[in-house]
N, C-alpha and C positions, 0 to 999 in steps of 0.2 A: 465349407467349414475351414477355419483357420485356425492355426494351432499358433500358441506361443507360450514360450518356456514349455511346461507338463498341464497346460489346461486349453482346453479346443473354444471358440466363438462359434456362431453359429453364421455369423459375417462379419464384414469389415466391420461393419456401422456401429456394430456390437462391442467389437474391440475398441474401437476409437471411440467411441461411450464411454467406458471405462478408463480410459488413456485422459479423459477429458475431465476426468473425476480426481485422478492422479495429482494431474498439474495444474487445475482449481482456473481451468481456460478465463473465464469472465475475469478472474481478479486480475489475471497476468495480463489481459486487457487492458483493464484500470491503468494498471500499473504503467503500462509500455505509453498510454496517452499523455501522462502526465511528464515521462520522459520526451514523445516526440514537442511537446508544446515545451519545455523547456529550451528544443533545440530549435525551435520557428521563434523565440524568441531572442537566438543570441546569432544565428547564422546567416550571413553577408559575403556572398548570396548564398540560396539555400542549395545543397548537393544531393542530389533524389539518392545517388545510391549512399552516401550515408546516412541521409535519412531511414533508410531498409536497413542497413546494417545496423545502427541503433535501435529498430525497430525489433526487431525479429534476435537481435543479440540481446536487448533488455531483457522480450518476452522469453528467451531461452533460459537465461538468468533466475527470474521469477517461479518460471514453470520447474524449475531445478532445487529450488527452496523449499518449494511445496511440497513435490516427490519426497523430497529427505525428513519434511517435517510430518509426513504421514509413514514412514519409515517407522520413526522416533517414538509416535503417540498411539502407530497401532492399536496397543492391547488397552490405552486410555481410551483411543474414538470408539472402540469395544462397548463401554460404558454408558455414553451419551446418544441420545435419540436421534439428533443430526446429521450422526457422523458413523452410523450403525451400518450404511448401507455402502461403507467406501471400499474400494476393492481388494485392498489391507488387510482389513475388517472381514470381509466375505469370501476372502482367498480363493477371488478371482484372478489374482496375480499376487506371484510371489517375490517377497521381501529382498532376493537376488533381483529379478527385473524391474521391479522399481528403483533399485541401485545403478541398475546398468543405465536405465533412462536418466538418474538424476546425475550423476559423473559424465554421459554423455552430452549432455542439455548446461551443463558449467563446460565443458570442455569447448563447447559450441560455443555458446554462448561471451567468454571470454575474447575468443576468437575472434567472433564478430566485433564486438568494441575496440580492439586491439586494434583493428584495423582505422578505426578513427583516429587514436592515439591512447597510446600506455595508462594516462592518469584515468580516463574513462575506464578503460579495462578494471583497473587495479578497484576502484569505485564501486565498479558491479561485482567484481567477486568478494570487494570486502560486506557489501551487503547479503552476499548470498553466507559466507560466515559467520558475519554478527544476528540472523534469525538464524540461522542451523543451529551455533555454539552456544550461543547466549541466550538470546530468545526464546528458543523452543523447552529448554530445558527448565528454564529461572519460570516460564508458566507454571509450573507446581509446586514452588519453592516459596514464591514473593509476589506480591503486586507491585514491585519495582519492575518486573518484568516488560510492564506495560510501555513503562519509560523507556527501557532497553529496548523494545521494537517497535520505539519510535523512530531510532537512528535509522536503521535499513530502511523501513519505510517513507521517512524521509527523504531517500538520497535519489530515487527516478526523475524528480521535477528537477533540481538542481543535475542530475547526471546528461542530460539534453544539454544543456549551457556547455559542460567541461567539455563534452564532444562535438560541440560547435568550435570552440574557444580555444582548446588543450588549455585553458586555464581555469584555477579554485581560485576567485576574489569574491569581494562583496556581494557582486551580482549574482552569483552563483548561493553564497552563504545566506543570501537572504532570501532566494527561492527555499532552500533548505529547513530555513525558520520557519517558514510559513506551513509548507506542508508536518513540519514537526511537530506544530502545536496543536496543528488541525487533528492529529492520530490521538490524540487526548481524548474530545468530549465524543469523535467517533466512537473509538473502541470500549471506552467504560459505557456508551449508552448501547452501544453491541452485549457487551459483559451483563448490563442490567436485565437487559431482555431474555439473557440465555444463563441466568444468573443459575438457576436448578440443574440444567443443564451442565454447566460449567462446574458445579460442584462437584458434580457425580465423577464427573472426571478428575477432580482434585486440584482442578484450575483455581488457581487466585488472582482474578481480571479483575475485583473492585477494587480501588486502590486502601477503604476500609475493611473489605472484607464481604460488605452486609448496602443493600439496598438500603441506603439509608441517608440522614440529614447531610452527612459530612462529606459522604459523593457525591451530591448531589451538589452541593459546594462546589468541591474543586471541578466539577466537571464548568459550572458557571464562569469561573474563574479562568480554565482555559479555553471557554469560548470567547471569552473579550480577549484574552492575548491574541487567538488564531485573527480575531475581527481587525485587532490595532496591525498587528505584523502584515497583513497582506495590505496594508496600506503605505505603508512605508515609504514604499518608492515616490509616491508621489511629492514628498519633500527635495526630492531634487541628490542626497547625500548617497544612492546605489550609482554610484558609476554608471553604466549604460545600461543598466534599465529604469524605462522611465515609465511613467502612470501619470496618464493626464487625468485634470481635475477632476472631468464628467465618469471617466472610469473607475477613478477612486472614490466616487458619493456612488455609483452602481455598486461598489463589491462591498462599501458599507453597509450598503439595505440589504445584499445579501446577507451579509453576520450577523444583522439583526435578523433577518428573517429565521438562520439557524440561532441565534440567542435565545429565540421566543421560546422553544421551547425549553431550554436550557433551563431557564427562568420557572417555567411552570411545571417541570420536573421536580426541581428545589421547593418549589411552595406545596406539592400536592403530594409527590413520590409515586405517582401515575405513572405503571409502565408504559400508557398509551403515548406520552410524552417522550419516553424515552426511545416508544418508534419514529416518533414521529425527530427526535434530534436524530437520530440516525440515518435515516433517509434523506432531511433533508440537509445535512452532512456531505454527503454525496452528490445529491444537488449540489451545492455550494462550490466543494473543490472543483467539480467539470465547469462549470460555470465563469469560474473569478480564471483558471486558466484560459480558457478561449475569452475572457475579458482580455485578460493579458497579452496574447497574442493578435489580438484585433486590433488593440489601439497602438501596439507596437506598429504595425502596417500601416493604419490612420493618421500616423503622426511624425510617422518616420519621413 
């Protein structure tokens, strides 16, 4: 048996269960990939141990958001059917040790990037404030919200580059773009799906409000931004990174592949469509990065 804070596990596996629930492991995965392919696409030669340091300092980052934003939304994830079973929620652990893990994991976290260099650091913790500050709380206020946690979520593909680099130019700004527009037709076709869900909680994720024509719009509208920006490169005008032809017609048919649904979402208002933008969403983003970093190697 294991004890931590004032509540016992019955084992490790049980605690680190629960730990794993905390700091939303798969997402800070996501997330930490999208940082290391930033930095296999800007680093010459590449450095394993900064590689791990950005690795495991992003994921500590991340993992430190999510602790604070299940802090925050508690007596909300209370609400929704989701999020009923978080440890929060079933005080399985308390609101002190979820504190101590999330101040310890930014504390870590920071550190780790530090050691790349400063503007990296400063990057990861300004992401880990603008969803704590802004983000988490504007969910119940506005569907501008969505906007606003596009910033943080934007910044892990671009934060690879600046910790290759120690430098913010184009190449950098325009990984940023890409992953920024892409958190658009994601999260509203997440928000449609979990649309009763989200209510209950007093979330405002459509940017209408309502499953309906005019989301269904804009969600179309910024699948062709996400499709045109990760193309970009390939005109030659990003600095040092580059997108050869054949990789740039591959991550086209990708955005089509994600538009398709886009598209048939807006003509039908079929949630099934909106699973299917979602997933293959995700699809997409892993995809066009290890595009990106392939043909960087291929061509370099």
């Amino acid at each position: 048996m294991i004890t931590v804070d004032r509540f016992a596990f019955t084992s490790l596996s049980e605690f680190l269960a629960e730990l794993k629930v905390l700091i939303k492991v798969r997402l800070s995965i996501s997330v930490v990939f999208s940082a290391v392919a930033g930095y296999l696409l800007a680093a010459d030669p590449i450095d394993l141990k900064n590689l791990l340091f950005l690795g495991f300092g992003g994921m500590s980052l991340v993992s430190a958001s999510n602790a604070f934003n299940q802090v925050i939304e508690r007596r909300l994830d209370a609400l929704m059917k989701r999020t009923q079973t978080r440890p929060l929620v079933t005080e399985r652990m308390t609101v002190s040790f979820a504190l101590v893990v999330a101040f310890s994991l930014t504390f870590l976290g920071a550190a780790m990037l530090f050691v790349l260099n400063l503007k990296t650091a400063l990057f990861g913790l300004l992401s880990v404030l603008l969803y704590v500050a802004l983000y988490t709380p504007l969910k119940t206020r506005t569907p501008l919200s969505v906007f606003v946690g596009a910033f943080p979520g934007a910044i892990p593909f671009m934060l690879g580059w600046v910790g290759a680099t120690n430098q913010f130019g184009i190449e950098a700004g325009t990984l940023f773009m890409i992953q920024f527009f892409w958190q658009f037709p994601h999260f509203w076709a997440l928000g449609w799906i979990l649309h009763e869900d989200y209510t209950k909680g007093g979330f405002k994720m459509l940017p209408t409000g309502s499953r309906d024509k005019k989301t269904a719009f804009q969600i179309v509208v910024y699948t062709i931004w996400t499709l045109v920006t990760a193309v970009i490169p390939v005109f030659g005008f990003t600095g040092r990174l580059h997108l050869s032809i054949v990789a740039a017609g591959f991550i086209f048919l990708l955005g089509i592949y994600m538009l398709i649904p886009a598209l048939k979402l807006f003509q039908t208002l079929d949630g099934r469509h909106a699973k299917a933008l979602m997933l293959r969403s995700v699809i997409y983003l892993t995809l066009i990065q290890i595009t990106f970093v392939v043909d960087r190697f291929l061509t370099s």
